[in-house]
C-alpha positions as CSV (number, residue, x, y, z in Angstrom):
1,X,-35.6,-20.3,-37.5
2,X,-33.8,-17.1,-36.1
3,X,-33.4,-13.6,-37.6
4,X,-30.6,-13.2,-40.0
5,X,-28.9,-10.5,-37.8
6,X,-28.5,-13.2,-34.9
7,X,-26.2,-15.6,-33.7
8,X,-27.2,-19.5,-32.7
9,X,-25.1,-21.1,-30.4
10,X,-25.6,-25.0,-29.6
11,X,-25.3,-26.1,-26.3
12,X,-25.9,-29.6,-25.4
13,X,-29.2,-30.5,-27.1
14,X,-30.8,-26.9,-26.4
15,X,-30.7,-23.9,-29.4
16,X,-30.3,-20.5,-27.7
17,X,-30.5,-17.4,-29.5
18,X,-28.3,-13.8,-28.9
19,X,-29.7,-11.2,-29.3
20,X,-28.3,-9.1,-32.1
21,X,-25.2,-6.8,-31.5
22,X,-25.6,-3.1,-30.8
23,X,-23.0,-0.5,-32.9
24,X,-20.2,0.7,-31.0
25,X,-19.8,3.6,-33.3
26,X,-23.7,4.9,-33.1
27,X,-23.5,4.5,-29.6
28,X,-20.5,7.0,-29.5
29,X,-22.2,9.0,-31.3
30,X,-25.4,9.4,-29.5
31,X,-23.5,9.6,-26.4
32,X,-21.5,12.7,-27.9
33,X,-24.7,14.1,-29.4
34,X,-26.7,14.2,-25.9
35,X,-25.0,12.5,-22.7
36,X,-27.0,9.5,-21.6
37,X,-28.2,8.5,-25.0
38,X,-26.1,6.2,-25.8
39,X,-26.6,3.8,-22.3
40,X,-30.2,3.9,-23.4
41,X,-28.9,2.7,-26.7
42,X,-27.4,-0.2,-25.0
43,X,-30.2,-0.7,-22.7
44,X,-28.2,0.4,-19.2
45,X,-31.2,2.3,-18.3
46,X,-29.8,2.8,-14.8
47,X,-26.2,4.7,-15.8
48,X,-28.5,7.5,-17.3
49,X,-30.1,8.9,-14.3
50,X,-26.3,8.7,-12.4
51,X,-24.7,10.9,-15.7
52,X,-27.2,13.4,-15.7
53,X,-27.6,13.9,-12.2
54,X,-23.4,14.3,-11.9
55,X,-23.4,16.1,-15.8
56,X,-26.4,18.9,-13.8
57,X,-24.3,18.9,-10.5
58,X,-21.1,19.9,-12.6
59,X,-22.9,22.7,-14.8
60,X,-24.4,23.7,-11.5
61,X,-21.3,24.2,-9.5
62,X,-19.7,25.4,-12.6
63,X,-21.9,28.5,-13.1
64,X,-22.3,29.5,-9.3
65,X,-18.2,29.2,-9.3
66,X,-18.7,31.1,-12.2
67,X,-20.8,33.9,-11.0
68,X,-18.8,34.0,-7.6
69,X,-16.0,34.8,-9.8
70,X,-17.1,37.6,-11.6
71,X,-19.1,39.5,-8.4
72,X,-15.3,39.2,-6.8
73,X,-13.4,40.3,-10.0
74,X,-15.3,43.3,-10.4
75,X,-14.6,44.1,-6.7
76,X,-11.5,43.5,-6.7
77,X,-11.2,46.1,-9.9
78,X,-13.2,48.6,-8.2
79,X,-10.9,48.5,-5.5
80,X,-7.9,49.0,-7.8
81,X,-9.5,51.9,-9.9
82,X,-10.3,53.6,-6.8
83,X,-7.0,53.0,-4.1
84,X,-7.7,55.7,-2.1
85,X,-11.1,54.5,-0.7
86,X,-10.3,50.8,-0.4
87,X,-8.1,49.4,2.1
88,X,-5.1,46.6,1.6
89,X,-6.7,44.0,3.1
90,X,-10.4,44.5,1.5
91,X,-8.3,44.5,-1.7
92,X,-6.3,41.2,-0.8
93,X,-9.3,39.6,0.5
94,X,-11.5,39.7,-3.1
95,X,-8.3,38.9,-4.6
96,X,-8.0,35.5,-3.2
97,X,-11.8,34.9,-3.3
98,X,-11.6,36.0,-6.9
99,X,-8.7,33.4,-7.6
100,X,-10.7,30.5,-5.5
101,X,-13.4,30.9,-7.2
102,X,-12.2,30.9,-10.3
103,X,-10.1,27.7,-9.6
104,X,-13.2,26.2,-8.5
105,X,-15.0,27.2,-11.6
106,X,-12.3,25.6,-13.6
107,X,-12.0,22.2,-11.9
108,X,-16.1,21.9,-11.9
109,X,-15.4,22.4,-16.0
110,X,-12.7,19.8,-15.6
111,X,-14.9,17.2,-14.2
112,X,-17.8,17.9,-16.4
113,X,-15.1,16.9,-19.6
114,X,-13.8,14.0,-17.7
115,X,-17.7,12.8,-17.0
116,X,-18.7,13.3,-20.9
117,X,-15.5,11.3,-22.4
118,X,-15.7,8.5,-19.8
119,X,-19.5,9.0,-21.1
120,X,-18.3,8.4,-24.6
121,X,-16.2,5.3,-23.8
122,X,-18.6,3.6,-21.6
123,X,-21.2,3.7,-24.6
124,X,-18.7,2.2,-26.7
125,X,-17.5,-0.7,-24.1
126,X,-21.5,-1.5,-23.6
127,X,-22.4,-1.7,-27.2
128,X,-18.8,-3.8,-28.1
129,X,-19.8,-6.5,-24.9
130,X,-23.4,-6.4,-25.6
131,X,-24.2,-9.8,-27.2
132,X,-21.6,-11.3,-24.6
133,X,-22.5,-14.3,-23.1
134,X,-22.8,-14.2,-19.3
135,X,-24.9,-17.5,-18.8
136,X,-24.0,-20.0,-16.3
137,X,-22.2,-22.7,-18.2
138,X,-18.8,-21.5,-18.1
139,X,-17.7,-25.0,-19.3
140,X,-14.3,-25.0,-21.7
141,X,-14.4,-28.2,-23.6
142,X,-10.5,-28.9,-24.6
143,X,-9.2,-32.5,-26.1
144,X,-5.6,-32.7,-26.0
145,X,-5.8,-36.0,-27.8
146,X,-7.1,-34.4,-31.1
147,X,-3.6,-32.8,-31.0
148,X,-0.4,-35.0,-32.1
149,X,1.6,-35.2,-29.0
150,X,4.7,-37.3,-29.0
151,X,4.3,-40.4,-26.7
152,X,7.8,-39.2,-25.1
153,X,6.4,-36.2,-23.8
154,X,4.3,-36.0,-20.3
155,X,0.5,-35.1,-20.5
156,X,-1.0,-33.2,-17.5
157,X,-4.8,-33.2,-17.5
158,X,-6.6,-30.3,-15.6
159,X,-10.2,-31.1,-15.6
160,X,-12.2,-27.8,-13.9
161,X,-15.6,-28.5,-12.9
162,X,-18.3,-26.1,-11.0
């Protein structure tokens, strides 16, 4: 006899058993909670090492861009507080590198928010498709004779095999 929690499915004269269903919405959630969590949840061990290594890539780049930023700000300040001692260009050079690295800074934040929602909706997608059935037999079984059809009208019988 199978678990309660399980569905049987007949097929031909064998009994197979899925496996119970995972929950879309704890799977969200411990995807939310901690990135990764929720692919091992769902048993997709091998998504977890690729979203943390591109999650620690992202905070990486993020904080150097973010450290560039600040070392570039404060020269370019100096540099307006004191005129007289900096040149033009100096000035317009840390001002540029003080705007690239800032846009840098904020794309690497970008992608690290794309990487944890697409994060959150894998988990759920996984946990939803989890007790799908991807086995071999593909078969459809369809009788258009158990359906009244007027003898007037033309039948057309597709018959698919693999």
């Amino acid at each position: 006899s199978a678990p309660s929690d399980t569905t049987i499915l007949l097929q031909g004269d064998t009994l197979n058993v899925a496996p119970p269903g995972k929950s879309p919405a704890l799977a969200m959630t411990l995807s939310a909670i901690l990135p990764g969590m929720g692919q091992l949840y769902n048993r997709s061990y091998w998504k977890v090492p690729v979203i943390a290594g591109l999650g620690g890539y992202f905070i990486y780049t993020f904080l150097e861009n973010n450290r560039d930023y600040i070392a570039y700000r404060d020269l370019y300040q100096a540099g307006l507080a004191a005129p007289a001692s900096g040149d033009q260009n100096t000035l317009a050079y840390h001002k540029s590198l003080r705007d690239f690295y800032r846009g840098q800074r904020d794309s690497f934040g970008w992608y690290f928010l794309l990487l944890y929602l697409i994060n959150i909706a894998d988990a759920y997608v996984d946990a939803s498709l989890f007790s799908f059935d991807v086995g071999d037999n593909l078969a459809y079984r369809w009788n258009p004779d158990a359906v009244a059809i007027p003898s007037a009208m033309p039948r057309v019988h597709l018959r698919i095999r693999f």
